[in-house]
Phi, psi and omega in degrees: 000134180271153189311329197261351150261357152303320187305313189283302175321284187325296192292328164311306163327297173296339193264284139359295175311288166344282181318355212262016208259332213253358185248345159270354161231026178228151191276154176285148174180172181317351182282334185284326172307298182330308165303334193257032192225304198288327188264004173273300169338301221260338180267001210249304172273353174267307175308290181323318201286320161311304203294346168247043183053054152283142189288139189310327195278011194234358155313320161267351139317304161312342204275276205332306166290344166287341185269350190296315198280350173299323201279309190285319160332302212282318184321278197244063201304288189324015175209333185306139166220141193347303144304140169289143160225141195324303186297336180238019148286327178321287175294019170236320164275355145258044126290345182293304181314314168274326148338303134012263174317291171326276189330312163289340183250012176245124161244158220291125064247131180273116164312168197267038177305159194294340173275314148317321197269354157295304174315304187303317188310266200333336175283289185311344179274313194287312167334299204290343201284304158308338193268283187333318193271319183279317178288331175280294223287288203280339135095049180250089174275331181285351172274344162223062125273351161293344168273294184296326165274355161309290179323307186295338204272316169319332179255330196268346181286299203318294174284095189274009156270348150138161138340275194113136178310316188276343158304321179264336153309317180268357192258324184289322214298317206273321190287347183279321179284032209179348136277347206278299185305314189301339177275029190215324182281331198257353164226017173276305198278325188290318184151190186258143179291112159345070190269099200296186205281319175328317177248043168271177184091175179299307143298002178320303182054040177305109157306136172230141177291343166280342153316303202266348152257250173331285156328300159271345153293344160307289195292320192296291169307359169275312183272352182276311142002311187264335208257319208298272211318010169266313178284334189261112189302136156286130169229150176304138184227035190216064202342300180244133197224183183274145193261151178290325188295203176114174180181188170311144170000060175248159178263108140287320156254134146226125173228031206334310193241075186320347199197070189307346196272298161342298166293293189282339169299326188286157220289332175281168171235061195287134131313105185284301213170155182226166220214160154227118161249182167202046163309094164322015183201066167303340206267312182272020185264108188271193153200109191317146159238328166184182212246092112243173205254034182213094201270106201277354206108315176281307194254027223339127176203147193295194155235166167306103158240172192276163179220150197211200180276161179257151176345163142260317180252177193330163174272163170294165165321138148320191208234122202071357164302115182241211194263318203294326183276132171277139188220124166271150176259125202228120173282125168209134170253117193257140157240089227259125187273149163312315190272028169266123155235061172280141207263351180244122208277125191305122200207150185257162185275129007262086179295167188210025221139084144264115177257097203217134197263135165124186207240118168235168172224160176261165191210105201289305230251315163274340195053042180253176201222126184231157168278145183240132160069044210036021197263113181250158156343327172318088162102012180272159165211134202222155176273146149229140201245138189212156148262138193284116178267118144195125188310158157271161159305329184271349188308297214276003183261333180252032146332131174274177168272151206323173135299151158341310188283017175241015206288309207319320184287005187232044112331130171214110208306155155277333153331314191263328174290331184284320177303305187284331181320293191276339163328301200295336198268343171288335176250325171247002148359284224267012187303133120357296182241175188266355150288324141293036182240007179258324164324321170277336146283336156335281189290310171337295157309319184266304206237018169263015193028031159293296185258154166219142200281107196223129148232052157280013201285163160288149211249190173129142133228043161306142183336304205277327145331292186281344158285310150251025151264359124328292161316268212293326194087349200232131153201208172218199194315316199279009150278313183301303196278351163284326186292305151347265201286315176318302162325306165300309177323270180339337181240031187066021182239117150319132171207146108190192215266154186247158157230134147180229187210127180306175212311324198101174165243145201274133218238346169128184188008076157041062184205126195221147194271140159216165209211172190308330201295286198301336144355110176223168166219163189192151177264147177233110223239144189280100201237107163321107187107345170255345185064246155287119182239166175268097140312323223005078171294332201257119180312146187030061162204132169067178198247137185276115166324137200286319176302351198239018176264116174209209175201100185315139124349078203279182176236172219269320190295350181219147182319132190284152186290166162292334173270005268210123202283165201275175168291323150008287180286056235258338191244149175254143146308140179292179167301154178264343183281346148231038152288289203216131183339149162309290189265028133266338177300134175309146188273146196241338193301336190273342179233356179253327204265101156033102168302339192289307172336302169311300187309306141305016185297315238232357191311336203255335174291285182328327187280333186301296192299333187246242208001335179271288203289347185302318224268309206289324187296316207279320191289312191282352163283257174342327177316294187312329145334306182295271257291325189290318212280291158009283177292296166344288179323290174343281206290337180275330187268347163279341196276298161013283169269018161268178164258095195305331184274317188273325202223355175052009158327325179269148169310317197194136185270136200121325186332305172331297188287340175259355153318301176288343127314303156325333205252330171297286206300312191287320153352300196268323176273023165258344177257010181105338187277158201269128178225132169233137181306353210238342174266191208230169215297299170010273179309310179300339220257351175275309194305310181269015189242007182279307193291345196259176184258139158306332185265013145271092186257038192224276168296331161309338193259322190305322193283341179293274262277295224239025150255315203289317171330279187312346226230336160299296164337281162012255179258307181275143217309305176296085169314144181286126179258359184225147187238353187340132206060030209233329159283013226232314180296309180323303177313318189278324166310290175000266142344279149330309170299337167270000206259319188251045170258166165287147141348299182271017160241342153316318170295327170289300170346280161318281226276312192227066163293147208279293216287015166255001158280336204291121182288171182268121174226146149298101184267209153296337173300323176291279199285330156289020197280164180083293187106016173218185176269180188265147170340141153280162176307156163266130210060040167270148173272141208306148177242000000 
């Protein structure tokens, strides 16, 4: 294989490889055979179009005109023909459109519709094309990694849970292997490598320099890359995030709020939309953005539910809702500010009746409305007809138990059941029901004066998150309502979480503004015949439900906990959100919550982290003797093979040859043995040969060789310019000298070599060398 089609294999490889980038945010289908057909294509045709001199600048032009008709066979077969023809640029190119289009209206993992998977051939066909004309034609491989980090960076912005470590292993993998070919292609072109006669054969172990460089700085970096974020914890930060699932109309995203922490931090109070209802319980009309159920341990994430047309007449019944629970029916006109442009339309729990303009799809089970064909919330204004549900105490105390098909809600990672498991059972353990045991989580949060509302706390509701805000006690809703519903889960009650935003504040005629500020979360727990009711776990914020201001039911075998509200309390206080306005109420975080509390969010990853840096500082300190004496060796037994006379590598000629001597002595002062500067290789070379065994004629004869060097070096008026062998000697003193040492002093050797403390002085070696003394510095005065 010749070097210049090696070169076309590595980038075809690398572009492939690259692409693999691209498989986590698309359902598998036929576009991937395509890509690898389109990167062959190009590599196939690049090669042939080189071997007949062609000029380089009109070779990617050819790439380019050889894919069209390949893109259209593969695309659009059904108008396609050997020839390009009007009719299938046509039809490919609205196939490029409705691709398009499918991108807006899916988000990732995207289906493989015939319209995604042309765009992806097509991108990955143009990558190859560009990877191709700079590392072959033009034989520039580092500049096209810029095409491949183009390819790469686009999918890695899209996943905001990331990649993956093996995504990112095969995409580093592919730029290294396209340097590799080229630093092989580029010494290749210098000649064939000098190999002295000592390391020919099989044993030999002729070094390559890209091995020993490049490669392994590659690689080595690749795997620190890959090793830090596995060791270092991670947690999600993110309440609603993108689902792993999907299909055809299937719900893959929800993402209302990119950042809840973001939103109640900011220094404004932006106006989302404003509402006129004619809810008799305006203080409790929350509005849904989404539902989710589905808790991996990191994250709150919606699951795949189907999306369908939306209704024309009244929504199905709501999902567990029967006739016995009284529900008012309440009319709100939603007006939506322009700079909202949320793709999930703000709606109160239970609509039953929307009148809303634009292209929407339904979602039966959250009973939410999402845009369809890009169509967002912006600058709209739509009616909803919804029901006010509301259960009694005693309905939800005697709720029968879910059914089987609601099991999916009370999943729980075991990891996080441990943490959380004896807390939920210490503190509603002792419930009657499982209403009273959400009712008791309820109060826990709100009325034990334990927790406080913060929301400067690290945002996350993940294992290690939700432990520690178990410790500290401080969050904000997305803490709250997480801690909530995991905890109900752990007790057998169907949960999980809703985001959207509490009432707002009221503006005159039944009409209330809500604004970035009001970005809320809340848990939502599963009650057979009443179906989803709402909680509020997190203190001075929303309205506590008029069903959960009760006093639970204890059960008589077991202790009520300590945190647990007294009998006393039989009357709650009232609420503060109706005491007073939502963005009037006073912040309670500057004065009830702990400064230490702040200070310790973060105690156990930070001690994780400077202990990781302590331990890595302390290891690469002990190293370092080896790791210097190491390269030292490396470089001297390199200097070796080389030819000083053909290629002028050395600083002064000889360099080599008193290298390879330096390397007999620190070898013997690393082991112990005594060398003093004033003798001369002669003398040491007696001293050391006392250390080798007589029955090492391999080294007895080899160590006389590489003292007559140096001592050539020297003393003769000509230095000798070939080292030929000599590194061949060095190996075999060597050896032999670790060979009749004990172990443990071999180990002291390795790990802590004396000639890597040795300060560097001028000896005899220095001043006879040459046969004169050595040069002064320049512009030192002579000495």
């Amino acid at each position: 294989m010749t070097g210049r089609l090696r070169m076309a294999v590595a980038a075809a490889l690398a572009t492939a490889l690259t692409a693999s980038s691209l498989l986590p945010l698309v359902n598998k289908g036929e576009w991937i055979g395509q890509s690898i057909g389109a990167i062959v294509m190009v590599a196939v045709t690049g090669e042939v179009v080189r071997r007949l001199s062609v000029p380089r600048p009109f070779i990617g032009v050819i790439q380019l005109v050889m894919l069209i008709p390949y893109l259209l066979v593969v695309l659009v077969p059904d108008v396609a023909g050997p020839l390009p023809t009007p009719d299938a640029l046509r039809a490919y190119g609205e196939l490029l459109g409705t691709g398009g289009d499918d991108i807006q209206s899916f988000a990732p993992p995207v289906p493989a519709t015939d319209g995604i998977g042309a765009i992806l051939v097509t991108v990955v066909a143009g990558v190859a094309v560009m990877v191709d004309t700079i590392a072959v034609t033009y034989a520039q491989a580092a500049p096209a990694g810029l095409p491949l980090l183009a390819l790469y960076s686009v999918p890695a912005a899209l996943a905001e849970s990331g990649l993956g470590w093996t995504v990112f292993l095969l995409s580093g993998l592919a730029y290294i292997i396209l340097l590799l070919a080229e630093g092989r292609e580029r010494l290749l072109r210098w000649g064939r490598p000098l190999v002295p006669p000592g390391m020919r054969g099989p044993e030999s172990g002729s070094p390559r320099p890209w091995a020993r460089g490049g490669g392994r700085i590659g690689l080595a970096t690749l795997a620190v890359a890959v090793a830090v974020p596995a060791i270092v914890p991670m947690t999600a930060n993110r309440l609603a995030d993108r689902d792993s699932g999907g299909g055809k109309d299937r719900l893959t995203t929800i993402n209302p709020i990119v950042d809840l922490q973001d939103e109640l931090n900011r220094p404004e109070n932006v106006d989302v939309l404003s509402y006129t209802t004619n809810s008799p319980n305006p203080r409790g009309f929350y509005l849904r953005l989404a539902a989710l159920d589905m808790f991996d341990g990191n994250a709150w994430k919606p699951t795949g539910q189907t999306l369908t047309e939306v209704p024309r007449g009244p929504f199905p019944t709501p999902q567990g809702l029967n006739a016995a629970i009284k529900a008012d029916t309440v009319t709100t006109t939603v007006k939506v500010e322009k700079n909202f442009r949320q793709t999930s339309l703000p709606m109160p729990y239970a609509a039953s009746a929307v009148d809303v303009k634009g292209k929407w799809r339904y979602e039966h089970e959250g009973r939410l409305l999402y845009g369809d064909d890009g169509q967002t919330v912006s600058n709209l204004k739509y009616q909803v007809t919804s029901l006010d549900i509301k259960p009694t105490e005693e309905q939800l105390r005697n709720a029968g138990g879910a059914p089987p098909s609601m099991n999916r809600y009370r999943d729980v990672p075991s990891e996080v059941e441990n943490v959380l498991g004896p807390i939920a059972q210490r503190v509603a353990g002792r419930g009657q029901t499982a209403f009273d045991k959400a009712v008791l989580l309820e109060k826990w949060f709100t009325e034990s004066g334990e927790f406080t509302y913060d929301t400067k706390v690290p945002p996350g509701t993940g294992a290690f998150a939700l432990e520690n805000f178990m410790k500290n006690k401080v969050g904000y809703c997305e803490q709250f309502a997480s801690a909530m519903a995991v905890m109900a889960r752990i007790l057998g009650i169907p949960a999980r979480v809703a985001v959207g935003f509490v009432p707002g504040n009221f503006v005159g005629d039944n009409t209330y503004r809500v604004g970035s500020h009001d970005a809320h979360a809340w848990p939502e727990l599963y009650f057979q015949g009443a179906g989803w009711v709402r909680f509020e776990p997190t203190p001075a914020r929303g309205t506590t439900p008029d069903y959960s201001r009760v006093q639970p039911a204890p059960s008589a075998s077991t202790q009520a906990p300590t945190t647990a509200p007294t009998e006393s309390s039989s009357a709650p206080a009232p609420e503060q959100s109706e005491r007073c306005r939502m963005d009037d109420c006073p912040s309670e975080s500057s004065s009830a919550a702990p400064v230490a509390a702040k200070d310790d969010d973060n105690t156990w990853l930070s001690g994780l982290l400077i202990g990781t840096g302590i331990a890595v500082v302390v290891l690469l300190v002990l190293a370092a003797p080896m790791l210097l004496r190491q390269r030292v060796r490396r470089r001297r037994l390199t200097a070796l093979s080389r030819d000083a006379a053909a290629d002028g590598v050395a600083r002064e000629p000889g360099d080599a040859v008193l290298g390879a001597w330096y390397e007999v002595l620190d070898t013997a002062r690393d082991l112990g043995i005594r060398t003093e500067d004033h003798e001369t290789p002669r003398q040491l070379t007696v001293r050391l040969l006392e250390a080798i065994p007589e029955d090492a004629t391999q080294a007895r004869e080899a160590l006389p060789r590489i003292a007559l060097a140096a001592e050539q070096i020297m003393y003769a008026p000509e230095a000798p310019q070939r080292t030929v062998g000599l590194a061949e000697d060095v190996r075999v003193v060597r050896a032999t000298l670790l060979a009749s040492a004990t172990r443990g002093t071999r180990i002291r050797a390795a790990v802590l070599p004396a000639s890597a403390f040795r300060r560097p002085e001028s000896g005899p070696l220095d001043r006879l060398r040459n046969g004169r003394d050595a040069e002064p510095e320049p512009g030192a005065a002579p000495g």
